[in-house]
N, C-alpha and C positions, 0 to 999 in steps of 0.2 A: 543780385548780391549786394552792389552798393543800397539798395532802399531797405534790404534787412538790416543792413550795417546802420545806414544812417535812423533807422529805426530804434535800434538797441542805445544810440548813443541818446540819442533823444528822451528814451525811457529813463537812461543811468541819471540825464540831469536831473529830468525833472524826480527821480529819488531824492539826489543829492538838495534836494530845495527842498523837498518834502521833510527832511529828517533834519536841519538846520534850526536852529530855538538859540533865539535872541533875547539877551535880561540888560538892561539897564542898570547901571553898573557907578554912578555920579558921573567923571565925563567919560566913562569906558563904556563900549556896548563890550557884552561878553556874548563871543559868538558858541554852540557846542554843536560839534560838526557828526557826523554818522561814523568817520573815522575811528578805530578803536587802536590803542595804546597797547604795550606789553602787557599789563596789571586788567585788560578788557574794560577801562574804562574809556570815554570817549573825546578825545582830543577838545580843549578847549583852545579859544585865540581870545584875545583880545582887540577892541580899534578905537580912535580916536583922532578925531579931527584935527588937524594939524599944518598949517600955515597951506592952506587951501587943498590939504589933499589928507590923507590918513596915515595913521601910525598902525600899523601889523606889530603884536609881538604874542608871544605864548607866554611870556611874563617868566621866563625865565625856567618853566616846568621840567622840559626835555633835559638838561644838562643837571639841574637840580637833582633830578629821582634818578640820573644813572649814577653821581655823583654820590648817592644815599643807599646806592644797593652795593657801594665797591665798585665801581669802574672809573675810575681817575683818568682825566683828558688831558692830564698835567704834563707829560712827554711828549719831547717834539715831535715824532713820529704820530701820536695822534692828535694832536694838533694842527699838523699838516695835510692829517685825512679829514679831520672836520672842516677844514676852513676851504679843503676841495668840494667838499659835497657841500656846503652854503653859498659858495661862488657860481657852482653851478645851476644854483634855483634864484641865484640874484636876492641872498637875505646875507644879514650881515649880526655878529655875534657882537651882542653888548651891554658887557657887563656878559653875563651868563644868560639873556635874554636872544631869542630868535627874533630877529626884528625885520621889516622891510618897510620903508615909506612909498606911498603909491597914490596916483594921480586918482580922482574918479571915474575916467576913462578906464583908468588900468586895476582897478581893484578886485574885480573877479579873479584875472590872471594872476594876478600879486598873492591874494590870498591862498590858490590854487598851488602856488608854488611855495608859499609857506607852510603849507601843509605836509605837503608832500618831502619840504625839508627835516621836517617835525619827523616822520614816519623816519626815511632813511638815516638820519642819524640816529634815534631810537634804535633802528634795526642794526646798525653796523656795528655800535659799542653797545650792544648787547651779551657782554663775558659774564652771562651766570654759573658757567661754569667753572670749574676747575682748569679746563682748559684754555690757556692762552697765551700760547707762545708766538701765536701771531694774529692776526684779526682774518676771518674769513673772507673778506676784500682781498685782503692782500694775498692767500694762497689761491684766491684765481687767477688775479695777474700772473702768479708763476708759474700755476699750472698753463695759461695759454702761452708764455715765453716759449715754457720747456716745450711743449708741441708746436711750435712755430708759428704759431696762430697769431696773423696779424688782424692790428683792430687800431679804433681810435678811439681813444678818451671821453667819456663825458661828453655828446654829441644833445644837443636840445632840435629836436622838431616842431612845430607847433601844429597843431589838427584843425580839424573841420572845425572843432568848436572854438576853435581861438585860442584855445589852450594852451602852453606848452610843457611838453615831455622830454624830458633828462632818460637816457638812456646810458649805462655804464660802458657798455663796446659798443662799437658798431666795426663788423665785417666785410670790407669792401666785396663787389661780386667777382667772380672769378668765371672762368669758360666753363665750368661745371657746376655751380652754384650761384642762386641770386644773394643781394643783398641780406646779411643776416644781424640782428638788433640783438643785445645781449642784455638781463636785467639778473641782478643779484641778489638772493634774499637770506638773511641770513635765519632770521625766526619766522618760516611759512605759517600765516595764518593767512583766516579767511578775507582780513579786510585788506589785506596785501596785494592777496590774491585778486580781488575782483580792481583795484586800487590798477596792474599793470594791466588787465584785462580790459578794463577803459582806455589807457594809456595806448593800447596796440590799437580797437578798434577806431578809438579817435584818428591815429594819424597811416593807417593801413592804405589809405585811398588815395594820400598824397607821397608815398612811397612810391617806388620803380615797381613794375608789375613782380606779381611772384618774391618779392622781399618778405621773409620769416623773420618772427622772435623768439626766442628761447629765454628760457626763466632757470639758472642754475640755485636750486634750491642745498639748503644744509643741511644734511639727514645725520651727521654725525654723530650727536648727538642723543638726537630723538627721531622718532620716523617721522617722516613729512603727514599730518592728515591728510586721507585721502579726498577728504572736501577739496582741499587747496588742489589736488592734481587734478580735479574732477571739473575743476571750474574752469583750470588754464588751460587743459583738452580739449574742451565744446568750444573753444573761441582760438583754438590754433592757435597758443601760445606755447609754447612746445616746454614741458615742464624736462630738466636732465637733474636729477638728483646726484649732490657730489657721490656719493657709493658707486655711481655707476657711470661717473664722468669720462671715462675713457671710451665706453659705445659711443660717443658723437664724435670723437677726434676728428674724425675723419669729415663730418661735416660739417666740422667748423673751419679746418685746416684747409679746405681744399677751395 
């Protein structure tokens, strides 16, 4: 099991290097990652050398284009939820730019975590709809309160690969359950999907035996594509659509 694991993670980089295109940019390299955007275009970064080590920013895209569709980050309340989810990947908001400086030691993992801040912000203020009297973050945390489901915050692992992964709960184990990892997505696509699919397979080995993750998906809306539950099934990512969030209570409360 672990040489298939470490097999798979082996394949996802060498993708992830494979699908990366580099443009010279005056002093900026412009990086375009395999990652894809709400709008299905592919997440750009930028980098640039900088008092012996590099400057990370997305130049300001992410806050920009939520900013341009209607969703205003102006209120304290999300304000508060952006500046959680940038603290937790170690990038820092400036000006309206995602930014991170980082050693050349640490630029793989820096970038990795700039990315991945790109993604979940993108995903969290994502109110294309009509709907929003509250951010879908935030009626999980109440749906696990109201079931007693204890958990911890914002939990970072780092994997086989060096990596490290931000996970939104984590579930202590209990005398009937092992450890359980919680991720949240608010708009399931596929590059989300394969995005926590890495994330689990990277750090599964350095978890306690028998610890699960569960992916609560947003079907409210729209139905989850079946791709996206098709991916986080074959890798035992245990996909729970909110529609149907009440069948696990019991396995995440217990």
């Amino acid at each position: 099991m672990t040489g298939d694991l470490q097999g798979m993670v082996d394949t996802y980089i060498h993708w992830l290097k494979s699908k990366i295109h580099l443009r010279q940019l005056d002093d900026w390299m412009e990086i375009t990652t395999p990652f894809l955007d709400r709008h299905n275009d592919h997440l750009q970064i930028y980098a640039k050398r900088y008092d012996g080590g590099y400057i990370l920013t997305d130049a300001g895209y992410i806050i920009q284009d939520l900013e341009l569709c209607g969703c205003s980050l102006a209120s304290p309340k999300r304000k508060r939820l952006l500046h959680t989810i940038l603290n937790g990947f170690g990038v820092k908001l400036v000006g309206s730019a995602l930014e991170v400086r980082t050693s050349e030691s640490s630029f793989a993992r820096n970038k990795h975590n700039l990315i991945q801040a790109m993604l979940s912000v993108n995903d969290l203020f994502n109110l294309a709809t009509p709907y929003s009297t509250g951010l879908f973050f935030e009626d999980v945390i109440s749906w696990l309160d109201m079931n007693e489901i204890r958990y911890t915050r914002d939990a970072k692992f780092r994997g086989e690969s060096g990596i490290d992964h931000l996970f939104e709960f984590t579930i202590p184990r209990s005398r009937r359950y092992p450890e359980r990892l919680v991720k949240t997505v608010n708009t399931p696509d596929r590059s989300r999907a394969e995005s926590i699919v890495f994330s689990w397979i990277d750090i599964r080995d350095v978890r306690p035996e028998h610890s699960k993750v569960y992916v609560i998906l947003n079907d409210r809306e729209a139905p989850v594509p079946e791709r996206v539950v098709d991916i986080l099934t074959t890798y035992d990512a245990n996909p729970i659509l909110w529609s149907n969030r009440e069948a696990t209570v019991a396995e995440l409360a217990g």
